[in-house]
C-alpha positions as a Markdown table, in Angstrom:
| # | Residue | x | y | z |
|---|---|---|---|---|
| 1 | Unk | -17.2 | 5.8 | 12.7 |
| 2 | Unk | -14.0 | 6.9 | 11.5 |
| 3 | Unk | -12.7 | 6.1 | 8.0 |
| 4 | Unk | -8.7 | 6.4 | 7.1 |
| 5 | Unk | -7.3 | 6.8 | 3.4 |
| 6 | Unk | -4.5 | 6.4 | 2.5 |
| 7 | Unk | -2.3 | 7.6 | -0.7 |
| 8 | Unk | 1.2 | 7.4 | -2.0 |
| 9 | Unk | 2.2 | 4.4 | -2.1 |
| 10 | Unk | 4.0 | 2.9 | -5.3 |
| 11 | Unk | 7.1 | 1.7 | -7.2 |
| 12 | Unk | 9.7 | 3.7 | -7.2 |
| 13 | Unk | 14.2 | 3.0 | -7.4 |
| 14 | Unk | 16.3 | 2.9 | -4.4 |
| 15 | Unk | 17.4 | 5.9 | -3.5 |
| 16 | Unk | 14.0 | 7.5 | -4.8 |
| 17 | Unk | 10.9 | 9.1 | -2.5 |
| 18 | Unk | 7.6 | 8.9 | -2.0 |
| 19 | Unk | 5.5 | 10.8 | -0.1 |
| 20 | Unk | 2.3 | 8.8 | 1.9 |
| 21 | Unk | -0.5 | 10.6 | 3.0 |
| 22 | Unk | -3.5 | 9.4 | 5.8 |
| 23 | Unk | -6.5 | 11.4 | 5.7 |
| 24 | Unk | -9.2 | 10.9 | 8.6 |
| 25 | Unk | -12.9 | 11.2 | 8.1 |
| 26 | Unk | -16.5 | 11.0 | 9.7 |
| 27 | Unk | -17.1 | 10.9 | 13.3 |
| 28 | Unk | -13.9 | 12.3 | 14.8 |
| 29 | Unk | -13.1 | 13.3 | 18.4 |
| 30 | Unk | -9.6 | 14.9 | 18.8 |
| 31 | Unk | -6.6 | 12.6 | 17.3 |
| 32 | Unk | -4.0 | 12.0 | 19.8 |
| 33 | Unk | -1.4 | 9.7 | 17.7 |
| 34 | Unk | -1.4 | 9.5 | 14.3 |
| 35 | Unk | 1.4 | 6.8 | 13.0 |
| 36 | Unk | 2.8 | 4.7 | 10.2 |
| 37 | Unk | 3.5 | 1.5 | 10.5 |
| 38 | Unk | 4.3 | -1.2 | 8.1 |
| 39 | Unk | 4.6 | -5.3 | 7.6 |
| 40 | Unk | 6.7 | -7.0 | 5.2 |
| 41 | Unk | 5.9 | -10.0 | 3.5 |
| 42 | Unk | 6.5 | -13.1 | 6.9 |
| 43 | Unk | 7.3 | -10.1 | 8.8 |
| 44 | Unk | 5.7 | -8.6 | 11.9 |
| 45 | Unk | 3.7 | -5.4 | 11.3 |
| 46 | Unk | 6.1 | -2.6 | 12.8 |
| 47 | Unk | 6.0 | 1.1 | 13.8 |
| 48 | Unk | 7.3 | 3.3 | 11.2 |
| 49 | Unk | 7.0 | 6.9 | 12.9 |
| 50 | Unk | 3.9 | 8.4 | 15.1 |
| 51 | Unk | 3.2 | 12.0 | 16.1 |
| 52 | Unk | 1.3 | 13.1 | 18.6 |
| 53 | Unk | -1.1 | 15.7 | 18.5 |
| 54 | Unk | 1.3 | 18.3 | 20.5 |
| 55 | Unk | 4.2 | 17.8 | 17.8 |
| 56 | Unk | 6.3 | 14.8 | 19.5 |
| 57 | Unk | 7.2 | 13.0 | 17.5 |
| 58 | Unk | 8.8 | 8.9 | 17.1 |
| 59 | Unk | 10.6 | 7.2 | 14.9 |
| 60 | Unk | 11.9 | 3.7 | 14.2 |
| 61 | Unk | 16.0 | 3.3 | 14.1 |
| 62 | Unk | 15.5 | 2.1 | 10.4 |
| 63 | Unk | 14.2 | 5.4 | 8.9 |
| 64 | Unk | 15.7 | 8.1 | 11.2 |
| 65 | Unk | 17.3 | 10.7 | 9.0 |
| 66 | Unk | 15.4 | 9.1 | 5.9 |
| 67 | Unk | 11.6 | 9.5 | 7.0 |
| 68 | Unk | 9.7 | 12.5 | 7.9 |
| 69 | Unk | 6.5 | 12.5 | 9.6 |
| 70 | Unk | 3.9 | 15.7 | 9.8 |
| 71 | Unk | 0.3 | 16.4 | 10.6 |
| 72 | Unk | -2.4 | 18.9 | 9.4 |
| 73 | Unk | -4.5 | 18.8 | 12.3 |
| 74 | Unk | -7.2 | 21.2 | 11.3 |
| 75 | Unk | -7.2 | 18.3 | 8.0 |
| 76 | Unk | -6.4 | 15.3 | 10.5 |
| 77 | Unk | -4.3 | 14.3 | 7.6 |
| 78 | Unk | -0.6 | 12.8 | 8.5 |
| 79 | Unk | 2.1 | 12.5 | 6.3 |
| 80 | Unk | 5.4 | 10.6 | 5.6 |
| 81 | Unk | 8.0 | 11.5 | 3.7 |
| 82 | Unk | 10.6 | 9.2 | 2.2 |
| 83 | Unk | 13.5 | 9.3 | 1.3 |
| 84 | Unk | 16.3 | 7.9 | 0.1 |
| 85 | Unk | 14.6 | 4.8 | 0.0 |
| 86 | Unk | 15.6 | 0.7 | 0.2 |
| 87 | Unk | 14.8 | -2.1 | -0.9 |
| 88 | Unk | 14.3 | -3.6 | 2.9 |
| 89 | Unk | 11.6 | -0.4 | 2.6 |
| 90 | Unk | 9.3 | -2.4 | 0.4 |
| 91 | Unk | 6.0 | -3.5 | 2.6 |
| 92 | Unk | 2.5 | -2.7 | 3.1 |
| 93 | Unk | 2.5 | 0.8 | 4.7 |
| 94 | Unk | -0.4 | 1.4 | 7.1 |
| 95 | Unk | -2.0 | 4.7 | 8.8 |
| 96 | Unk | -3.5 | 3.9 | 12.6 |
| 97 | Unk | -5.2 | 6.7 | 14.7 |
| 98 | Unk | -5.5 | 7.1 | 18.2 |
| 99 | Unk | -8.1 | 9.4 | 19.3 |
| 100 | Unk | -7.5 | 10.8 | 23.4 |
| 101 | Unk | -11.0 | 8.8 | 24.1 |
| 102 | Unk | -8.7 | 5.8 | 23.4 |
| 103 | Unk | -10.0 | 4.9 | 20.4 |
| 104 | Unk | -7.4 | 3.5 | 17.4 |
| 105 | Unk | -8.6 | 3.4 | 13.7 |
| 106 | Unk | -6.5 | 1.9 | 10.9 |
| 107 | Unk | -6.3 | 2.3 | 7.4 |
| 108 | Unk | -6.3 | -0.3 | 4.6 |
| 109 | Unk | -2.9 | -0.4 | 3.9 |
| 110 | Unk | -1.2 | 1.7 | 0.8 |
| 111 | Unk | 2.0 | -1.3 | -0.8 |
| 112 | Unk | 5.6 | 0.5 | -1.4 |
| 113 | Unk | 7.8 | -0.9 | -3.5 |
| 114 | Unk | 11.5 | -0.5 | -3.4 |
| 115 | Unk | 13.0 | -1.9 | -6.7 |
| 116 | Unk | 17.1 | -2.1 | -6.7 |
């Protein structure tokens, strides 16, 4: 069984950063994506960024040139940077897995706040 934690999240000013972090534990065959995603309050939960265990990486029109993802494979950890942040940021940020066995793992969720 695979467990994700997540860390990071907070309040913070626009224009500010934070910087989210996703570490994967316990019984863990290779990660294949490892991703952010995030839902807003009535909103649709929604891709963030993903990157795949080879370095490609995806992200969502919204936070190009504002978001960075990266991954520590020999940690499974994944990380997102952000920065210059919105208001329209604020939402419940989530960590999912996908291991190449097809398996997907998510995390409990870590909020961001945007104040403006």
């Amino acid at each position: 069984q695979v467990q994700l934690v997540e860390s990071g999240g907070g309040l913070v000013q626009a224009g500010g950063s934070l910087r989210l972090s996703c570490a994967a534990s316990g019984t863990i065959f290779n990660i294949y994506i490892m991703g952010w995603y995030r839902q807003a309050p009535g909103k649709q939960r929604e891709l963030v960024a993903m990157i795949t265990r080879g370095g490609t990486i995806t992200y969502a029109d919204s936070v190009k040139g504002r978001c960075t993802v990266s991954r520590d494979n020999a940690k499974n950890t994944v990380y997102l940077q952000m920065n210059s942040l919105k208001p329209e940021d604020t939402a419940v940020y989530y960590c999912k897995i996908l291991t190449f066995r097809g398996d997907d793992t998510w995390g409990q969720g870590t909020q961001v706040t945007v104040s403006s």
